[in-house]
C-alpha positions as CSV (number, residue, x, y, z in Angstrom):
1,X,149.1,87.6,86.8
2,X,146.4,86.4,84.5
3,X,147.4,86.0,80.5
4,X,145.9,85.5,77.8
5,X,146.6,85.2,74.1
6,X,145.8,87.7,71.0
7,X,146.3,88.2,68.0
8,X,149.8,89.9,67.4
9,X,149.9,93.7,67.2
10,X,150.5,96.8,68.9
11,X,147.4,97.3,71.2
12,X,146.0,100.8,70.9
13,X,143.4,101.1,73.7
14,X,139.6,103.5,73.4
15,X,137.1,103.4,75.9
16,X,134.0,101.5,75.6
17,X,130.8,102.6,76.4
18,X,130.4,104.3,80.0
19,X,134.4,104.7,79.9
20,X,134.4,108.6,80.1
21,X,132.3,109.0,83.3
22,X,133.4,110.0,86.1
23,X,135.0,108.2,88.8
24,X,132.6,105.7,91.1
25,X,131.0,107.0,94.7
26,X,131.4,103.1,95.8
27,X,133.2,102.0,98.1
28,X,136.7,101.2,97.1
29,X,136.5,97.6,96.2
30,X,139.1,96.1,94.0
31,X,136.9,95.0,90.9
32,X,137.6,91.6,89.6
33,X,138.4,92.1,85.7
34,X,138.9,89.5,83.0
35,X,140.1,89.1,79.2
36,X,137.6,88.3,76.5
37,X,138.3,84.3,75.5
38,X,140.9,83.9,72.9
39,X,139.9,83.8,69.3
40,X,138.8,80.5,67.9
41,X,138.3,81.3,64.7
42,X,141.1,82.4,61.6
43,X,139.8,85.4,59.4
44,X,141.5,85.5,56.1
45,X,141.0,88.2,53.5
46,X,141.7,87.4,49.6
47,X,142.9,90.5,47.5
48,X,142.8,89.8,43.9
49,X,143.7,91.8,40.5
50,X,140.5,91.5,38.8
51,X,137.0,90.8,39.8
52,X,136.5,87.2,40.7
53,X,134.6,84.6,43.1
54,X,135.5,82.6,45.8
55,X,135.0,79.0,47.4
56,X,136.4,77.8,50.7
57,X,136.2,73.3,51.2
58,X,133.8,73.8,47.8
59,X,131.0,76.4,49.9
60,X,130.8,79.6,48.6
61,X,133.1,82.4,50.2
62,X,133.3,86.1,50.4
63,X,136.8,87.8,49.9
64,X,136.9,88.1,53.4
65,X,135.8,84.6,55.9
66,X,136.6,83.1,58.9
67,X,137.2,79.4,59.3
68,X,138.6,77.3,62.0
69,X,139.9,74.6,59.2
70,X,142.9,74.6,56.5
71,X,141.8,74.0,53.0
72,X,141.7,74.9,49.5
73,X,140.5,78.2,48.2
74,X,139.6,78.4,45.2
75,X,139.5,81.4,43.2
76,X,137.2,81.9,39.9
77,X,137.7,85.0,37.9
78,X,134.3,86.6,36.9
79,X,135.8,87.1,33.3
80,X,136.4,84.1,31.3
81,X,139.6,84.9,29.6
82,X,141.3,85.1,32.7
83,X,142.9,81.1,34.8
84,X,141.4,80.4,37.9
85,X,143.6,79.4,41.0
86,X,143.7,76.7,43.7
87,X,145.8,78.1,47.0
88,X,146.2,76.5,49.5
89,X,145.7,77.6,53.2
90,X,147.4,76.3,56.5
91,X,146.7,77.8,59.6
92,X,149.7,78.8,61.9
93,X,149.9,81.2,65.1
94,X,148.4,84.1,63.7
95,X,144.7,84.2,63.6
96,X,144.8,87.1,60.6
97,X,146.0,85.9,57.0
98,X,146.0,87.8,53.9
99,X,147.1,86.3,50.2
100,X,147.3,88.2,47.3
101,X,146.3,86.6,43.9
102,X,147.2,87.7,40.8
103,X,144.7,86.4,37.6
104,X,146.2,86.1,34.7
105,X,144.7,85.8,31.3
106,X,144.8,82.5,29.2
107,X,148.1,82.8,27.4
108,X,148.0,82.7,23.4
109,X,150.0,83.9,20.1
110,X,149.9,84.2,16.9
111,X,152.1,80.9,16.8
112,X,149.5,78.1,15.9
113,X,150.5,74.1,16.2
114,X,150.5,74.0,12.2
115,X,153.5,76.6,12.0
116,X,155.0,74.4,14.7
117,X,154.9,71.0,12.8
118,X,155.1,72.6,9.0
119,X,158.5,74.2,10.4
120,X,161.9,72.5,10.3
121,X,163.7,75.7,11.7
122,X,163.3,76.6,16.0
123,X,160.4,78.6,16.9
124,X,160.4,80.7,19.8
125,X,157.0,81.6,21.2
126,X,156.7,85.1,23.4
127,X,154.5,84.3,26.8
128,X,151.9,86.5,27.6
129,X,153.7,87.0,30.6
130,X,157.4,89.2,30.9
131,X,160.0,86.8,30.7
132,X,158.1,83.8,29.6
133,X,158.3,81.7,26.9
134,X,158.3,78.4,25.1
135,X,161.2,77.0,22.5
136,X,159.8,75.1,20.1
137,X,162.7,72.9,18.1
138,X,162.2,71.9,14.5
139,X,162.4,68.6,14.8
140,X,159.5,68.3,17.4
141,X,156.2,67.5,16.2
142,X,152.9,68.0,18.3
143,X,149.7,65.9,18.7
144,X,146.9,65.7,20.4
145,X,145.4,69.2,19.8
146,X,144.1,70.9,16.8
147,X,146.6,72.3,14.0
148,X,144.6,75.6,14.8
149,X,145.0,76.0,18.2
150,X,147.5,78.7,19.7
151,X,150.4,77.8,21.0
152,X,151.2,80.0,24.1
153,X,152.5,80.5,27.6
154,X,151.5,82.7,30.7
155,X,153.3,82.9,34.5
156,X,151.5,83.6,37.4
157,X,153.3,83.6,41.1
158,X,151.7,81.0,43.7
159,X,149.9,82.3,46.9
160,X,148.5,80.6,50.3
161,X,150.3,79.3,53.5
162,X,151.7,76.8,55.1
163,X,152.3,74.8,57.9
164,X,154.1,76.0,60.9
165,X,157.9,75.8,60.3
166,X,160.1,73.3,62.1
167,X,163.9,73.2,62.3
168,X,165.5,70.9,60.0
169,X,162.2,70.1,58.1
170,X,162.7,70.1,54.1
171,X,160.0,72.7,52.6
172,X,159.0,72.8,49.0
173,X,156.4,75.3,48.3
174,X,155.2,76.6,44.9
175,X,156.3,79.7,43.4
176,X,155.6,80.0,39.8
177,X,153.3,78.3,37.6
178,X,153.7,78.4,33.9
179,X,150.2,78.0,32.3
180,X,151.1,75.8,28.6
181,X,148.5,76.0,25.8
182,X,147.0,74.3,24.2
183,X,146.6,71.7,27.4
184,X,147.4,67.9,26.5
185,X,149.6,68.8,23.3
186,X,151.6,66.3,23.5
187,X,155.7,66.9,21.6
188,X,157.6,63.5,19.8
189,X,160.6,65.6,21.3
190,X,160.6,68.0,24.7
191,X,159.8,71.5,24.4
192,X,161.8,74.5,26.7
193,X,159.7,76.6,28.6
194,X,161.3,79.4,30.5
195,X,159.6,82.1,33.2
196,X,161.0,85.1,34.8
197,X,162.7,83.9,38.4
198,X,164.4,86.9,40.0
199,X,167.3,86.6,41.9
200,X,167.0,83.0,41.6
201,X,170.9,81.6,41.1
202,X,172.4,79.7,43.8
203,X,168.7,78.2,45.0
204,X,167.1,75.1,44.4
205,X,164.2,74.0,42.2
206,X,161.7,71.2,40.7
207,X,159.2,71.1,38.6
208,X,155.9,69.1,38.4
209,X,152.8,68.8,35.8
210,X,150.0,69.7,38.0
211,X,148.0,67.2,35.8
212,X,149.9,63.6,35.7
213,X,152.7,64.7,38.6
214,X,155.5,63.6,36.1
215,X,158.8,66.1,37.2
216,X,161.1,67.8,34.6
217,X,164.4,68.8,35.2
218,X,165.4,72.6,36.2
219,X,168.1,74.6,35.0
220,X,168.5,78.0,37.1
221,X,170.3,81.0,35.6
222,X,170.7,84.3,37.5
223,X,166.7,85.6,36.6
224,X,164.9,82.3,35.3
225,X,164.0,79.1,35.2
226,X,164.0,76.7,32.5
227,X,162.5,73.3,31.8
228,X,162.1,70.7,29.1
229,X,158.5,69.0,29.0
230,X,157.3,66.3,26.7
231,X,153.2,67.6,27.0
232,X,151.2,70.8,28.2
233,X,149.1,72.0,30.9
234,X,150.5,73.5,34.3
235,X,154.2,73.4,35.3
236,X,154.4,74.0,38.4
237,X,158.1,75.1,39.6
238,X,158.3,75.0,43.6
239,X,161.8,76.0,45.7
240,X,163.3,73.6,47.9
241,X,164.3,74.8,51.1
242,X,165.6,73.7,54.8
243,X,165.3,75.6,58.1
244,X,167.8,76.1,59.5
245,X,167.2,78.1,62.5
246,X,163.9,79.7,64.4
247,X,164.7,82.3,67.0
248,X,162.0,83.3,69.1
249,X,161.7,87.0,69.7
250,X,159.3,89.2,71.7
251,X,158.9,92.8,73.1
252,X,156.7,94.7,75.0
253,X,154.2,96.5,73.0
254,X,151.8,98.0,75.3
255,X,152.4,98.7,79.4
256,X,149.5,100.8,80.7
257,X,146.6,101.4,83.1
258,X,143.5,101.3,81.7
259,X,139.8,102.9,82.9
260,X,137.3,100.4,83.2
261,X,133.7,100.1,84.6
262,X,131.5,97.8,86.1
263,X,130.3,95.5,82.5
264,X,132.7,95.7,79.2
265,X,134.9,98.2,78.2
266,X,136.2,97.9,74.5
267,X,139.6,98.3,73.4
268,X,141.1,98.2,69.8
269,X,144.6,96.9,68.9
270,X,146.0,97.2,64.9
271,X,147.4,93.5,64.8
272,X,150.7,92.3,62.6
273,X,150.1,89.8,59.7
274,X,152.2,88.0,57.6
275,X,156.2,88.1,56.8
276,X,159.3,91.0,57.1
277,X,162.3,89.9,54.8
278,X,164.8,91.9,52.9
279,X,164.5,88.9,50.1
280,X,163.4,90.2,47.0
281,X,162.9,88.0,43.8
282,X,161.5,84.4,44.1
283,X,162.9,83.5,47.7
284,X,160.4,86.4,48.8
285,X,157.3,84.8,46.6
286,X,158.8,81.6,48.3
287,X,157.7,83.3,51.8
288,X,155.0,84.6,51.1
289,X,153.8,81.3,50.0
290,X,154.4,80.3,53.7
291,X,153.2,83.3,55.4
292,X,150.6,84.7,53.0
293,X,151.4,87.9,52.5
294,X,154.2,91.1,53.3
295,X,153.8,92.5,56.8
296,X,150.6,94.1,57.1
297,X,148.1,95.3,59.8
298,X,144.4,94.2,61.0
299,X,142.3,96.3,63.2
300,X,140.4,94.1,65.8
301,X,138.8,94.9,68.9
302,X,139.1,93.0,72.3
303,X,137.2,93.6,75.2
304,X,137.9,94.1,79.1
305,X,134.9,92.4,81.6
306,X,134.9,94.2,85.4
307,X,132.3,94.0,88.4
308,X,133.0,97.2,89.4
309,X,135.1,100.5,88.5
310,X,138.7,100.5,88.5
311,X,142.1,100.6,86.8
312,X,143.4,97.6,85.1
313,X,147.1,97.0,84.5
314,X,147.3,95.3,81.1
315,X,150.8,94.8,79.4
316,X,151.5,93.3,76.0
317,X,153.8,90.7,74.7
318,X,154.4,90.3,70.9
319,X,155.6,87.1,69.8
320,X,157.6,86.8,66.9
321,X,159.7,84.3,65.3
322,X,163.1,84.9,62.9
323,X,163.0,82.3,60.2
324,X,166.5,81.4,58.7
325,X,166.3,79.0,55.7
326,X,169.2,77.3,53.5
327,X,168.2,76.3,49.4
328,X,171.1,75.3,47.9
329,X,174.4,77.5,48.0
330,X,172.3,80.3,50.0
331,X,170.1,81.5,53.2
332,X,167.7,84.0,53.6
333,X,165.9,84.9,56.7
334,X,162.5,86.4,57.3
335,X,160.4,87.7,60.8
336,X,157.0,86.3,60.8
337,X,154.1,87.6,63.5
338,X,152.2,85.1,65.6
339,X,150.2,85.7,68.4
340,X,150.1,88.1,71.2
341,X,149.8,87.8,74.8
342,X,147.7,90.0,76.8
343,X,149.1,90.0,80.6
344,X,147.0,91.3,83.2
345,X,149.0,92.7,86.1
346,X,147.5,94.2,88.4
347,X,143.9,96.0,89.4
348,X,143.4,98.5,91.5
349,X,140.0,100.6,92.7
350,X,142.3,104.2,91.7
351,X,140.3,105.2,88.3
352,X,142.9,108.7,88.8
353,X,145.8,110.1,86.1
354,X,144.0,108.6,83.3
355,X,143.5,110.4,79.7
356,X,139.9,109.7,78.4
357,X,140.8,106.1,79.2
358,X,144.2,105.5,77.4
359,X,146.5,104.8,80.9
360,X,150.5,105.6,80.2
């Protein structure tokens, strides 16, 4: 039994060319048939909100590329008034990833630094985003940015994947970052920021400056996260995680006969991508941080390669693996696709009982 390995999905076969003629006048000679070679290459497709341009390892990218490498992708918005992104991709089992980035536009208000340092009562200054904001005490004053500047604060979730998981291994991965203007004000005492962190009690956090790496402390309550911070520019707050478990799962797919003909014969197969969790809130941005997106398909096409006509026995294994992770006082669990393995049982010289080439 020959095997080979595919991307994961649910293989949905069409004939190539030639696959509707009729059945050979040769003799009946079993045909020898193989498997295309397995992918080398990763294909990863980049949705975003708003028009923007993309770099791959610093070369220019289209929204859709194929790499054999993990790197950084870097995301440009074509408008200026919106923050650029760095994500981060890792490449695991599945040759298909997909990551979703959301653009945000440079936060602002009609706070200013003045108001800030001529006050001697709190200020609380809305973010641009829902949930988001930044509390301002009276006895605080700021420095190093103009008295003119606007003071403001904008949330957008992190994106990309990550390394292959491995039981007991400690994972911290982004999944919010608080954009703080004006960057490098700098506050005699700390300044709160908060963002929007659903369904985040019981789970633990940090956070980090993305521009000196110094950490502030986190306090979680049920929806959101807060932090006190000393200066501005990116706060990154990441969940800390353990896994805990990795059950490996698969299931037949596909078991059928399939036409083929001396040369190639094509078949298609809609392959799985990504994560399946009932998580919702931050542990699910936490996920998808891992495994790029929410379950998804990708249509690719494989190919079949025979020295003669005949029927080809092909089965298909999809590989799977159930995730279960501990953060603090809880565990969540997510199913992520992998691979797929293509098994060739049998071939036989009977090209009968098949329906324009789809065997069942």
């Amino acid at each position: 039994m020959k095997k080979f390995k595919f991307l994961l999905g649910i293989l949905m076969v069409s004939a190539g060319a030639g696959l509707f003629s009729s059945c050979s006048d040769d003799d009946d000679v079993i045909p020898t048939v193989t498997i295309s070679p397995e992918e080398k290459e990763y294909t990863v497709e980049v949705t975003t909100n708003v028009p923007a341009t993309f770099e791959y390892n610093n070369a220019s990218t289209e929204a859709v590329f194929t790499t054999t490498t993990g790197g950084i992708l870097r995301v440009t918005p074509v408008d200026s008034k919106y923050v650029g992104q760095d994500v981060k991709i890792a490449l695991g089992d599945n040759k298909n990833i997909k990551v979703n980035v959301t653009l945000i536009e440079k936060p602002s208000s009609n706070v200013k630094v003045d108001d800030a340092n001529n006050s001697t009562e709190d200020i609380v200054v809305p973010g641009t985003t829902s949930g988001s904001s930044i509390l301002i005490p009276g006895t605080t004053s700021i420095a190093g940015s103009d008295g003119d500047d606007n003071v403001g604060i904008g949330v957008y979730t992190a994106s990309g994947t990550a390394e292959e998981p491995v039981v007991n291994k400690e994972v911290t991965s982004d999944v919010l970052v608080a954009v703080c203007e004006p960057d490098g004000a700098q506050f005699t005492e700390p300044v709160t920021i908060t963002v929007s962190a659903p369904n985040a009690d019981g789970l633990v956090f940090t956070c980090v400056n993305d521009a000196q790496g110094d950490a502030a402390n986190v306090e979680v309550a049920a929806n959101s996260l807060s932090a006190k911070v000393s200066h501005f520019s990116n706060w990154t707050f990441s969940l800390n995680a353990t896994v805990i478990n990795i059950a490996e799962e698969e299931e037949t797919v596909l078991d059928t006969h399939i036409l083929v003909h001396e040369g190639e014969t094509s078949f298609l197969y809609s392959a799985w991508r990504g994560v399946e969790t009932s998580e919702t809130g931050v542990a699910k941005t936490f996920l998808f941080t891992q495994f790029g997106s929410e379950k998804s398909r990708v249509e690719k096409t494989g190919w079949l390669f025979s020295t003669g006509a005949g029927s080809a026995h092909v089965r298909v294994i999809q590989h799977k693996k159930v995730i279960t992770y501990r953060s603090g006082s809880r565990t969540f669990t997510a199913t992520v696709y992998g691979a797929v393995e293509v098994e060739l049982v049998d071939i036989t010289y009977d090209t009968t009982g098949h329906s324009g080439g789809i065997g069942g």
